[in-house]
KEKE-3310 file (N, C-alpha, C; in steps of 0.2 Angstrom, whole numbers, plus 5000, padded with zeros to 4 digits):
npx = (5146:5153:5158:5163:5173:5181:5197:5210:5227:5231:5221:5224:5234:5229:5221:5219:5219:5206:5199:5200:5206:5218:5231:5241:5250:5246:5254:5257:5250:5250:5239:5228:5222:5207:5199:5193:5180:5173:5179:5176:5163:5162:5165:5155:5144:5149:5149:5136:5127:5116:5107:5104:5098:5087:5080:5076:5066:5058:5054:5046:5034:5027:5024:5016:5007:5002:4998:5005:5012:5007:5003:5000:5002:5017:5020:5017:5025:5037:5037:5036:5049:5060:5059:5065:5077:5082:5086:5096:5106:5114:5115:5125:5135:5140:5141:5150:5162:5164:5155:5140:5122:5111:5102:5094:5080:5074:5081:5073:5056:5058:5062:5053:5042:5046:5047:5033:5027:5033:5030:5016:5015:5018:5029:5040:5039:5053:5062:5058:5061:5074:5079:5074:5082:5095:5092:5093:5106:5114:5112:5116:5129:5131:5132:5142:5154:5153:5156:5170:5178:5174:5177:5166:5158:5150:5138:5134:5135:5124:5115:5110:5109:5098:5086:5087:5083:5072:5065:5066:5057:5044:5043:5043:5031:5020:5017:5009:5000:5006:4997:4996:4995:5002:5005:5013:5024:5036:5035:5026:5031:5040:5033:5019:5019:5021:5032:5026:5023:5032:5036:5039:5048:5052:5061:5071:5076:5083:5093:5101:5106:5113:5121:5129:5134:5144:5154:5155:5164:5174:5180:5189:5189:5178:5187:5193:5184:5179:5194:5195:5184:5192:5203:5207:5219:5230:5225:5226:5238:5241:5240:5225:5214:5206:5197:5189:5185:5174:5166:5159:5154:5145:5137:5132:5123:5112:5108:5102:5094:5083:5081:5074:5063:5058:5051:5043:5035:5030:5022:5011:5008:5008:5017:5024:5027:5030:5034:5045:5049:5057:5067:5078:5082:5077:5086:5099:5095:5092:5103:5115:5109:5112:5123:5133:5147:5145:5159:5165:5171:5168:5157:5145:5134:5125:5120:5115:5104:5097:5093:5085:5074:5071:5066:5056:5046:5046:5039:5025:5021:5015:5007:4999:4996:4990:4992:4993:4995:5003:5009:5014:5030:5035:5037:5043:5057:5061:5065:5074:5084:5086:5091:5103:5111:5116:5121:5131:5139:5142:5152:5162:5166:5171:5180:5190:5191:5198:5211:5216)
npy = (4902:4887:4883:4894:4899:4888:4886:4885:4886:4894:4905:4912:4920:4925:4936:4953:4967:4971:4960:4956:4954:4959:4955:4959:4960:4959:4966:4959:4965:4978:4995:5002:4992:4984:4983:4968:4965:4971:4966:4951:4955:4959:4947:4937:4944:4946:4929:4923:4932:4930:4921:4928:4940:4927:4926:4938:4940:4929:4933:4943:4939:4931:4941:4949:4940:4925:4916:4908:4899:4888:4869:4864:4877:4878:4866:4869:4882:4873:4867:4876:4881:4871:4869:4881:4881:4870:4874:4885:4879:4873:4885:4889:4882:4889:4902:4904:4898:4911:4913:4914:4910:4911:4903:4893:4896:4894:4880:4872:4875:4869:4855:4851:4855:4843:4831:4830:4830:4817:4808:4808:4800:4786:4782:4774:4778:4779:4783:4792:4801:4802:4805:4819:4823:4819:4831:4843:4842:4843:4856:4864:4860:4863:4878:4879:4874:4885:4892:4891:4887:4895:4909:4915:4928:4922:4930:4934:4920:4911:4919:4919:4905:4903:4910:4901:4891:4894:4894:4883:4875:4883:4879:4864:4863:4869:4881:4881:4875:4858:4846:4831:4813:4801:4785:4783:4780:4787:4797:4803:4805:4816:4827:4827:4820:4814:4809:4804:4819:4825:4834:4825:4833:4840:4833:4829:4841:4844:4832:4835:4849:4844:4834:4842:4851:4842:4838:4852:4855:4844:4839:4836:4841:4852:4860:4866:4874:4884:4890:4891:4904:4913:4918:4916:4917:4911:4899:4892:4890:4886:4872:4868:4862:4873:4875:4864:4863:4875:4869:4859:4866:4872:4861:4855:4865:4864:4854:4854:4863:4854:4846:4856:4856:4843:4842:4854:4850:4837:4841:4851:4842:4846:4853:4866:4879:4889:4889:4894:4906:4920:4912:4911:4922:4923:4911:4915:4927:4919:4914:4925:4932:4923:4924:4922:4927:4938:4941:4928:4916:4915:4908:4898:4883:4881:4894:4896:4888:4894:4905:4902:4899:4908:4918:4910:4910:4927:4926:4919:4926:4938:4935:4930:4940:4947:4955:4965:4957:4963:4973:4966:4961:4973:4975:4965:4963:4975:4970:4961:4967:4975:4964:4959:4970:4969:4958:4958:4969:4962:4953:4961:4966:4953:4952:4962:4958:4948:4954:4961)
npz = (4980:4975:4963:4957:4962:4954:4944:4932:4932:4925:4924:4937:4931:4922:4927:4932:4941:4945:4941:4929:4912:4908:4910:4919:4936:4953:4967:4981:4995:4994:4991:5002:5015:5018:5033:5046:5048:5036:5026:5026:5026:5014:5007:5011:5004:4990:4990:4992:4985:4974:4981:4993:4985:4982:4993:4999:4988:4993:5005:5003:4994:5005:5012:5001:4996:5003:5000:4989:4994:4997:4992:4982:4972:4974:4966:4954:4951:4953:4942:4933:4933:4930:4916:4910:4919:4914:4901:4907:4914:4901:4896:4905:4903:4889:4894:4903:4897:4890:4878:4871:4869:4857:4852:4859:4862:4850:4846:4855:4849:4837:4841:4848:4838:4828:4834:4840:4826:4824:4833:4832:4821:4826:4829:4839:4857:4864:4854:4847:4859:4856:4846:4846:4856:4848:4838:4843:4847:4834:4832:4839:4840:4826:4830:4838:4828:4820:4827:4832:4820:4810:4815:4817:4826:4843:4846:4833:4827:4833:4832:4819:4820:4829:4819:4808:4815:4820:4809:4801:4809:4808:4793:4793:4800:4796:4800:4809:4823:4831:4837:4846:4851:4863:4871:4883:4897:4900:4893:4899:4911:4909:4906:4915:4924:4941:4954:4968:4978:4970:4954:4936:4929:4937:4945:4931:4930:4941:4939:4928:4932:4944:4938:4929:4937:4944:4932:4932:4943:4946:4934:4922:4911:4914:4921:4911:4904:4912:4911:4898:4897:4905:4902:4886:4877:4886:4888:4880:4876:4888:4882:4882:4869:4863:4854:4854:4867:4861:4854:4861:4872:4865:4860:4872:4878:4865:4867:4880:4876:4868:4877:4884:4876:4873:4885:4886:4874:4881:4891:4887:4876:4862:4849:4846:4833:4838:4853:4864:4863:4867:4875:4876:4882:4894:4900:4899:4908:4920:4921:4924:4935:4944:4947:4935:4927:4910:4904:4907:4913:4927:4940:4940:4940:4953:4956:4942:4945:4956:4949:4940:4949:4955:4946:4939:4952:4952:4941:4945:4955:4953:4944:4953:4961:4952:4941:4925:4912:4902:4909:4917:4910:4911:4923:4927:4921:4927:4938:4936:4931:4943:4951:4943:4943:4957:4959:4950:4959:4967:4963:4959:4971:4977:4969:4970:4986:4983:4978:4989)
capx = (5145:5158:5159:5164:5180:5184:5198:5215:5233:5230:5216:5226:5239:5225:5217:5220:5219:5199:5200:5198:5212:5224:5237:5245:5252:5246:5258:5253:5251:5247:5234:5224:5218:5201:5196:5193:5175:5172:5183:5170:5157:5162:5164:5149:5139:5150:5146:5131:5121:5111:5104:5101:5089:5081:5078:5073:5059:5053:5049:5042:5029:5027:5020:5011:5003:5003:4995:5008:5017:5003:5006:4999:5006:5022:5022:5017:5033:5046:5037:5037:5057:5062:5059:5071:5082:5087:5091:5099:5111:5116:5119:5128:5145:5141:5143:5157:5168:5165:5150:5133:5119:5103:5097:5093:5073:5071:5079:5066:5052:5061:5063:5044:5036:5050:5044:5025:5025:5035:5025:5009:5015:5016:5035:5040:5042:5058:5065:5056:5064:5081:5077:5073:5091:5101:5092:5096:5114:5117:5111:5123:5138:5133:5134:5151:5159:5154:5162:5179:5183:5176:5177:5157:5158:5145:5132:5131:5132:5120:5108:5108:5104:5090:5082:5087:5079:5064:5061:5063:5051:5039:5040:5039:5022:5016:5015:5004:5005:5004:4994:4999:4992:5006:5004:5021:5027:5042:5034:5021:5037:5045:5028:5014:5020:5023:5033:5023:5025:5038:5033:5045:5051:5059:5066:5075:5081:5089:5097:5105:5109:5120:5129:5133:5140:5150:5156:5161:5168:5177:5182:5195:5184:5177:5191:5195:5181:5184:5202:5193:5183:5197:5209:5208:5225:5233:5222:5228:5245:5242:5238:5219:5213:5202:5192:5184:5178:5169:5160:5158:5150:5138:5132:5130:5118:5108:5105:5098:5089:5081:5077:5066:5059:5053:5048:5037:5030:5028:5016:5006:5005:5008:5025:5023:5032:5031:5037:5053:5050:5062:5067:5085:5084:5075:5090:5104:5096:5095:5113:5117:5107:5115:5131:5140:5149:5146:5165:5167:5175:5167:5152:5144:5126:5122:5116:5109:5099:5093:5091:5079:5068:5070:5063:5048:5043:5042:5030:5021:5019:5015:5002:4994:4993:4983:4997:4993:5000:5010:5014:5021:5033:5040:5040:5050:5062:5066:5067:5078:5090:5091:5094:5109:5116:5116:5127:5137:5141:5145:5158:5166:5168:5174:5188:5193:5193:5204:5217:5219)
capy = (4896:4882:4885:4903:4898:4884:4889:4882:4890:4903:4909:4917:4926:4929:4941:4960:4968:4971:4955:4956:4950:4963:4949:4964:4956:4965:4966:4959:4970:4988:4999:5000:4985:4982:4979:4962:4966:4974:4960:4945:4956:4957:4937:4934:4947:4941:4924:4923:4937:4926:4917:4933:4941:4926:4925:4941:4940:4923:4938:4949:4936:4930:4947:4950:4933:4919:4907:4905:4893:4881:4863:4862:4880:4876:4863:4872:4886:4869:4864:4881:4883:4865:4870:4886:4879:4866:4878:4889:4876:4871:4891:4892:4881:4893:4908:4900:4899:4917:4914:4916:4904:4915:4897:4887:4896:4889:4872:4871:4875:4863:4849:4850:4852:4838:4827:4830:4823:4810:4804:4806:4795:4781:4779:4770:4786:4782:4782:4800:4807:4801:4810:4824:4826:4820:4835:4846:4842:4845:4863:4866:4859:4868:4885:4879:4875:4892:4899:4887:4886:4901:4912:4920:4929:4919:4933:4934:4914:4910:4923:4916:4897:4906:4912:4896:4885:4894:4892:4876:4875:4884:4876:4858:4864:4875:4887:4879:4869:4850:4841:4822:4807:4796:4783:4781:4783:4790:4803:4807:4808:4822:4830:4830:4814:4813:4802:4806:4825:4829:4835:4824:4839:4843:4828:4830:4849:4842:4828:4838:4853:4840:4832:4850:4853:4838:4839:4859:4855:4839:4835:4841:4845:4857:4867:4869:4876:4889:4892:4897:4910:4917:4919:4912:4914:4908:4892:4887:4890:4877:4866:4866:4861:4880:4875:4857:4866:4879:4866:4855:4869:4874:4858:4854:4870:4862:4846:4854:4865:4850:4841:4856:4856:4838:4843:4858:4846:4832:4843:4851:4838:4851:4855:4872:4881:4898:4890:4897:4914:4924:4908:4913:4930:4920:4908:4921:4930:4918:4912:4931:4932:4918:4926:4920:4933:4937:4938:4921:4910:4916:4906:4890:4879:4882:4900:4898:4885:4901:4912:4900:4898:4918:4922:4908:4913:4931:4926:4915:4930:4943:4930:4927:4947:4947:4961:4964:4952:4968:4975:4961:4961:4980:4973:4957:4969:4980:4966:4957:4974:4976:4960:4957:4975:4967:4952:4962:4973:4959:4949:4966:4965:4949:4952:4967:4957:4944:4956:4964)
capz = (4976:4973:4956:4955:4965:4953:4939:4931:4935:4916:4927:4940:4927:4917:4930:4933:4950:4943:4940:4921:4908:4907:4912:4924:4942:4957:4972:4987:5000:4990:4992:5008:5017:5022:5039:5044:5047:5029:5021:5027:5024:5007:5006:5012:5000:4985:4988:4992:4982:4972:4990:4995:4981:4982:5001:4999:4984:4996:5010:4998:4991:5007:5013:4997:4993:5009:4996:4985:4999:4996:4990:4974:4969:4974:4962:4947:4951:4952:4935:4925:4935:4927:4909:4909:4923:4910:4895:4908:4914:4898:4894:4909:4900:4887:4896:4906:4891:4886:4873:4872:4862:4856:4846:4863:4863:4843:4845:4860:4845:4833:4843:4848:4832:4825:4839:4838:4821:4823:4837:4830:4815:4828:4829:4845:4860:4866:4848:4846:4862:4854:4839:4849:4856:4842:4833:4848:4848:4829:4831:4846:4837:4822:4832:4838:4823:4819:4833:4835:4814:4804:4819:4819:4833:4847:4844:4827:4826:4837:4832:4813:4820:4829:4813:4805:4818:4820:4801:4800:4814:4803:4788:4795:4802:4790:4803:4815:4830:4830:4841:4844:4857:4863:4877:4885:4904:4898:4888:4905:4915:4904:4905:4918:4930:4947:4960:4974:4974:4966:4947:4934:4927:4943:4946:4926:4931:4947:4938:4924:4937:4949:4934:4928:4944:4946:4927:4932:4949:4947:4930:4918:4906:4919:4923:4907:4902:4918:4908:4891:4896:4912:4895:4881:4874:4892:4890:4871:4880:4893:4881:4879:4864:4865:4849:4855:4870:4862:4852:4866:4877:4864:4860:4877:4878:4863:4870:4884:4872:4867:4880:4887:4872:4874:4892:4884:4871:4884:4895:4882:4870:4858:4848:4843:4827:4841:4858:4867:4863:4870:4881:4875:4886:4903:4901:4901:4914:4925:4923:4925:4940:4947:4946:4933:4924:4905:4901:4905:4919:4934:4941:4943:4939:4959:4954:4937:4946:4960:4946:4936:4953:4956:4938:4938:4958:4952:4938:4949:4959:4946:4942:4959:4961:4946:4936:4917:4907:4896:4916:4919:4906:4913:4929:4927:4917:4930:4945:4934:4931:4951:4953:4941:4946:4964:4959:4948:4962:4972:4959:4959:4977:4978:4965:4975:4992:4982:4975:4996)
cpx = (5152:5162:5164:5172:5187:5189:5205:5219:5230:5227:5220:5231:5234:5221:5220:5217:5213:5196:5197:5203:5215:5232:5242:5244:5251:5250:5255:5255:5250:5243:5229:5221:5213:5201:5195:5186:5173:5175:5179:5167:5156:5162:5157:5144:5142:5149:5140:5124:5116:5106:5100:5095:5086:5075:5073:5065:5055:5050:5046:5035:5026:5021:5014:5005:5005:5000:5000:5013:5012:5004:5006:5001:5016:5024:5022:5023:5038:5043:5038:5046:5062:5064:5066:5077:5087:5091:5096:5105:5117:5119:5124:5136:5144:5145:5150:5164:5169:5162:5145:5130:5111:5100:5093:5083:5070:5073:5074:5061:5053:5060:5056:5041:5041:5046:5038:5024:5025:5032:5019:5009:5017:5024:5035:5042:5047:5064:5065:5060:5073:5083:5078:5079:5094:5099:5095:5104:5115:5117:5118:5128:5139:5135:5143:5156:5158:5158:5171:5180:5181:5176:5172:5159:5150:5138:5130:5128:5124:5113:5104:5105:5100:5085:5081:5084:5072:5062:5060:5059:5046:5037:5041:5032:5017:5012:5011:5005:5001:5004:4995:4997:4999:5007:5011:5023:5032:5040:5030:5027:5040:5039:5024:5015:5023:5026:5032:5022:5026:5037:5041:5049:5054:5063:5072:5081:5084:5093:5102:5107:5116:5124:5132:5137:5144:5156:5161:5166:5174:5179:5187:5192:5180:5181:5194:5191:5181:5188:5200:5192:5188:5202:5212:5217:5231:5231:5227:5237:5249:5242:5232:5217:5204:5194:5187:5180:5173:5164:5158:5152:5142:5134:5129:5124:5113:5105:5100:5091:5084:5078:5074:5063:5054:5051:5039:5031:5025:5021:5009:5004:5003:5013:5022:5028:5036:5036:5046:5053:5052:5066:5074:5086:5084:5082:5095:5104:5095:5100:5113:5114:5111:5123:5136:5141:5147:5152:5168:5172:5173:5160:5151:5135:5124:5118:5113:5103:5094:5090:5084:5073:5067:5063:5055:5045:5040:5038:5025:5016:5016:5007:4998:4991:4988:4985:4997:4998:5008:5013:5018:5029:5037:5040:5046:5057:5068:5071:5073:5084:5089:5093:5104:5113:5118:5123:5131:5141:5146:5153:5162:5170:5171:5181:5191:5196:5198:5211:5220:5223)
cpy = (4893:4883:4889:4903:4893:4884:4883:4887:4895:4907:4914:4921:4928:4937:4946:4961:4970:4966:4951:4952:4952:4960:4952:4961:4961:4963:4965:4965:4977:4988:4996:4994:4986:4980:4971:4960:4966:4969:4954:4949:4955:4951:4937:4937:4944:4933:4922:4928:4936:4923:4923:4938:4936:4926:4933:4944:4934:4925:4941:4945:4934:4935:4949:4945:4926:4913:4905:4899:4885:4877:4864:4871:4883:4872:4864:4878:4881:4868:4872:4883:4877:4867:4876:4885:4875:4870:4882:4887:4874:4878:4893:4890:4886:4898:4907:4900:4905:4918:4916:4912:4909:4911:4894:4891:4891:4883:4870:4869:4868:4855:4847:4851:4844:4832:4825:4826:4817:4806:4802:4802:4787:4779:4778:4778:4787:4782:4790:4805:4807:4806:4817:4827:4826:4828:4844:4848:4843:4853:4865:4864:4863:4876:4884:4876:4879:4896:4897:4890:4893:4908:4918:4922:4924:4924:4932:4926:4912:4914:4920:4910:4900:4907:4904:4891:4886:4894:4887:4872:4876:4881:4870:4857:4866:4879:4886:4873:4862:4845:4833:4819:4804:4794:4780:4784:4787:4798:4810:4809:4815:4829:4834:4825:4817:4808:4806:4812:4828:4829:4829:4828:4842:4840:4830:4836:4845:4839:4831:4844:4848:4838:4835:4851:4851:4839:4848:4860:4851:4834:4841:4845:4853:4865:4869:4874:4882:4893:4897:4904:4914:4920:4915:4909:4910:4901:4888:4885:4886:4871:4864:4866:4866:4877:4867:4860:4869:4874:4861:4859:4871:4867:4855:4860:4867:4857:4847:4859:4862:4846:4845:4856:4850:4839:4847:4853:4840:4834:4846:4846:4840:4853:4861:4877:4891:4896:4892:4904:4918:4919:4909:4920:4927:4916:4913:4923:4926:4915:4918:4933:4928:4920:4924:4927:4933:4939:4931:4920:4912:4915:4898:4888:4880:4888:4903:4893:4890:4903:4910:4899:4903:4918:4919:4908:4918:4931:4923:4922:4935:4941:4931:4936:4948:4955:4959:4962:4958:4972:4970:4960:4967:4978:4966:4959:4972:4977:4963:4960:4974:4969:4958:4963:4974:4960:4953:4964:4969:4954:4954:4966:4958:4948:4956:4964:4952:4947:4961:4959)
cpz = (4975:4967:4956:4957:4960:4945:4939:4935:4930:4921:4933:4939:4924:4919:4933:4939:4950:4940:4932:4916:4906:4906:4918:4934:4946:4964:4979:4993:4998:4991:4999:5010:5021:5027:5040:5042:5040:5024:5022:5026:5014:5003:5005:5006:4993:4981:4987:4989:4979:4977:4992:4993:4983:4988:5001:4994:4989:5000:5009:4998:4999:5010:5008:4996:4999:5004:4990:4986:5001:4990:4982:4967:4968:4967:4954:4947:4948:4944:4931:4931:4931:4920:4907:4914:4919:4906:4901:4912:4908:4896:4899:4908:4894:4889:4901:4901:4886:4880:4875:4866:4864:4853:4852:4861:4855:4841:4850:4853:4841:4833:4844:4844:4829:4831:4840:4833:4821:4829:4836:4823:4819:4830:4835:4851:4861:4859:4846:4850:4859:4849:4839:4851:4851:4837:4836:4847:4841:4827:4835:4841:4829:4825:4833:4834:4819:4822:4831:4827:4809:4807:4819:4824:4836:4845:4839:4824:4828:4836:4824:4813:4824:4822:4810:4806:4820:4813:4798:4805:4809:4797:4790:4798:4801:4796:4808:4820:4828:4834:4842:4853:4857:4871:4879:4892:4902:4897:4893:4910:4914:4903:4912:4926:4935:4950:4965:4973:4971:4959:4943:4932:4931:4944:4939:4927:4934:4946:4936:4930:4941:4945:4930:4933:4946:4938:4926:4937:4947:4940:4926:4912:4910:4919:4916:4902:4906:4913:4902:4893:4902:4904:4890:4877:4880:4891:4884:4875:4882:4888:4880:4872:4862:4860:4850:4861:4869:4858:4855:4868:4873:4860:4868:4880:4871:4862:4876:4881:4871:4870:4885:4881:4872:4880:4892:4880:4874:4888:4891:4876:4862:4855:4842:4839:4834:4849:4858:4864:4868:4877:4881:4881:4892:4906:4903:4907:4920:4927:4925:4933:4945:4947:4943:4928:4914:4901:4902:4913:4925:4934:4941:4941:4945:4957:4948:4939:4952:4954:4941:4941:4954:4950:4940:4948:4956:4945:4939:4954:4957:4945:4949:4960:4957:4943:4928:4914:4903:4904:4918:4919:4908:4920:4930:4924:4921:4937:4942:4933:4938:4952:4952:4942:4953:4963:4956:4951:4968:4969:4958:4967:4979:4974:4970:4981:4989:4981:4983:4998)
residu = (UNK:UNK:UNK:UNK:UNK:UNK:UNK:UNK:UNK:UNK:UNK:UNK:UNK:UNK:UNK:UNK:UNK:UNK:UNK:UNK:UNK:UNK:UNK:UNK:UNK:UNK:UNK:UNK:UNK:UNK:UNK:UNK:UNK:UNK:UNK:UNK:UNK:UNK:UNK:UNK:UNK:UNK:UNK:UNK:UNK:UNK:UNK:UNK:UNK:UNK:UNK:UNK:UNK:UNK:UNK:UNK:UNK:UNK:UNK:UNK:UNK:UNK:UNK:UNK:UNK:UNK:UNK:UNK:UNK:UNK:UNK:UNK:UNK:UNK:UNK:UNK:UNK:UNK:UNK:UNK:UNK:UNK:UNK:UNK:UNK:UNK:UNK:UNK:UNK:UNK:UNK:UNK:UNK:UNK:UNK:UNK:UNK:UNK:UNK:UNK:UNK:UNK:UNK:UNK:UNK:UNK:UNK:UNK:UNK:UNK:UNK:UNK:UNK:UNK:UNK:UNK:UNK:UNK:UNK:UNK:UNK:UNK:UNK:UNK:UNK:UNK:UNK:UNK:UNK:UNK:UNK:UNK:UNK:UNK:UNK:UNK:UNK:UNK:UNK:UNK:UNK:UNK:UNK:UNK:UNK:UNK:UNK:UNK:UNK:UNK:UNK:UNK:UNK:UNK:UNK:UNK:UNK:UNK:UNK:UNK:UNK:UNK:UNK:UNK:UNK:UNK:UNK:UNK:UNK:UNK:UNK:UNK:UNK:UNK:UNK:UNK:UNK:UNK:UNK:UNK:UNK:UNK:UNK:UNK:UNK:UNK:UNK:UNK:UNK:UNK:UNK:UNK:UNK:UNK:UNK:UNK:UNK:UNK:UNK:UNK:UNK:UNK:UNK:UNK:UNK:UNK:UNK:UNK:UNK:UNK:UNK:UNK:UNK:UNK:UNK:UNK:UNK:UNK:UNK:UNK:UNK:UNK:UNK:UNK:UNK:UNK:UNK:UNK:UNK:UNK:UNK:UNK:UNK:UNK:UNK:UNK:UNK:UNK:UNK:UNK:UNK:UNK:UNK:UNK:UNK:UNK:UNK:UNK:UNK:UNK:UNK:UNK:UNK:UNK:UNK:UNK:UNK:UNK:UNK:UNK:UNK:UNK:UNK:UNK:UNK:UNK:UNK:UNK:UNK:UNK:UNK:UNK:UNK:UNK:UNK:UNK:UNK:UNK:UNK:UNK:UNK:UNK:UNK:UNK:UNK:UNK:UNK:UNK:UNK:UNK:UNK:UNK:UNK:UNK:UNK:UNK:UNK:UNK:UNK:UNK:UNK:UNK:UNK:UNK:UNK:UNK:UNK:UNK:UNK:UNK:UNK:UNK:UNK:UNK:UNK:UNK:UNK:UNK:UNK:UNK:UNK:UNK:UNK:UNK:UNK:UNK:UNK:UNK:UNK:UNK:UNK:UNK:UNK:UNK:UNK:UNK:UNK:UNK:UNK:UNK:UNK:UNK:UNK:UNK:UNK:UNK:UNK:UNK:UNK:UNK:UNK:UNK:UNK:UNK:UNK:UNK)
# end
């Protein structure tokens, strides 16, 4: 992936001959050098390891279930991949800067009950979806002026605006979900709409995935976010201003929060005090899947968007099998530990083939 490659100068003092943040300089030419063979091979499985699980789960399915490559259940995979794909881009500058946001499943719930009312009280749609982000984004920016100024650790923060946000979820809804009518293109685009076949919800994934990717490739903001998580104290060093990023990144993860949330509520028409339960985990794992690392600056939106179509294929799959709903759950579990021990192994491999 593009990404994975893309760092500051801090970035290559920051990294140790295991490619960590020891700050300790490896000597070119030491220690045995791999073949030429063995060293592209390395490349190639390093880069690509995310490509490869999924290439190989699309073999799998394909053998188990030949009907899941038809039209209309193709379409239902991009739409339940759209919704975690978002939050899992938006945790992907998290985890890139060396945090982690455990709030994105309950500002989902949040912003769908908050939403709900305020539609079914008649306010104009595109004023509701406004609503909906700005409430998004104030969660995120609280987590990260938790993290930047009283220095919460990211777990602990982020675990608190979870609780926080799915309470205030509940008590705006007195605990129940709340159904709402509202006639608006906009609001069917975010939902159940189509241009031709393409679900709208995949069109939105796709949009926000690409100007992820150009904002992590090609902007300064980007590569400094890279710098954070590669080593923090290297970054402030250069010059980055460490504490705008972090509250940068995590509101940039509660915006996306937010607008699956309106995605969720668009399609069921239902903004519920419960959704996004455990939507915080599927997100993680599929940034982690995707290769990016959980210390920070290694990786890229190319692979948490593989790893959000990985996940909702094999519950697509799971499903078409006709596996109990509580098996599912120990299945999905364990595919998702071989997976990210396969990418893991291969980010290892790739630091190695750099430091020969």
């Amino acid at each position: 992936m593009t990404e994975q490659t893309t760092s500051t100068d801090s970035r290559a003092h920051a990294s140790g001959p295991d490619g960590g943040r020891s700050g300790e300089a490896v000597a070119p030419g030491t220690g045995p050098r791999p073949s030429a063979l063995t060293a592209l091979a390395r490349t190639v499985l390093a880069g690509g390891a995310p490509l490869l699980v999924f290439a190989v789960l699309l073999v799998v399915t394909f053998v188990l279930s030949p009907n899941f490559f038809g039209l209309d259940n193709l379409i239902n995979v991009a739409r339940q991949a759209a919704i975690v794909g978002v939050v899992a881009v938006g945790a992907t500058f998290v985890i890139l800067s060396g945090g982690i946001d455990l709030s994105v499943g309950s500002i989902l719930a949040v912003v769908g009950v908050a939403c709900a009312m305020l539609a079914d009280s008649g306010m104009s749609p595109v004023l509701v979806l406004l609503i909906g982000l700005l409430i998004g984004l104030a969660f995120g920016i609280l987590s990260g002026l938790g993290v930047a100024y009283l220095g919460v650790q990211p777990f602990i923060m982020t675990l608190a605006m979870l609780v926080i946000a799915r309470g205030v979820a509940l008590r705006i809804s007195g605990g129940g979900p709340q159904a709402f009518t509202i006639d608006s293109a906009v609001w069917d685009f975010f939902g159940s709409a189509e241009i031709g076949p393409v679900p709208g919800p995949l069109i939105i994934f796709l949009v926000v995935a690409a100007a992820a990717w150009v904002v992590l490739r090609y902007t300064p903001f980007g590569r400094k976010v890279y710098a954070v998580g590669g080593n923090v104290e290297v970054a402030r060093l250069s010059g980055v201003r460490v504490n705008r990023i972090r509250i940068s990144v995590y509101a940039i993860s509660g915006l996306t929060a937010a607008l699956a949330g309106l995605m969720t509520a668009a399609r069921l028409r239902v903004g519920a005090p419960t959704a996004g339960n455990l939507m915080e985990l599927e997100a993680i794992a599929a940034v982690v899947i995707g290769g990016t690392s959980l210390m920070g600056g290694i990786g890229g939106v190319t692979g948490a968007v593989l790893g959000a179509v990985l996940l909702a294929v094999l519950a697509n799959l799971l499903n078409l099998l006709g596996v109990d709903a509580f098996d599912q759950q120990i299945v999905r579990g364990v595919i998702i530990v071989a997976a990210v021990v396969i990418t893991s192994t291969a980010l290892r491999m790739r630091r190695r083939t750099r430091t020969r």
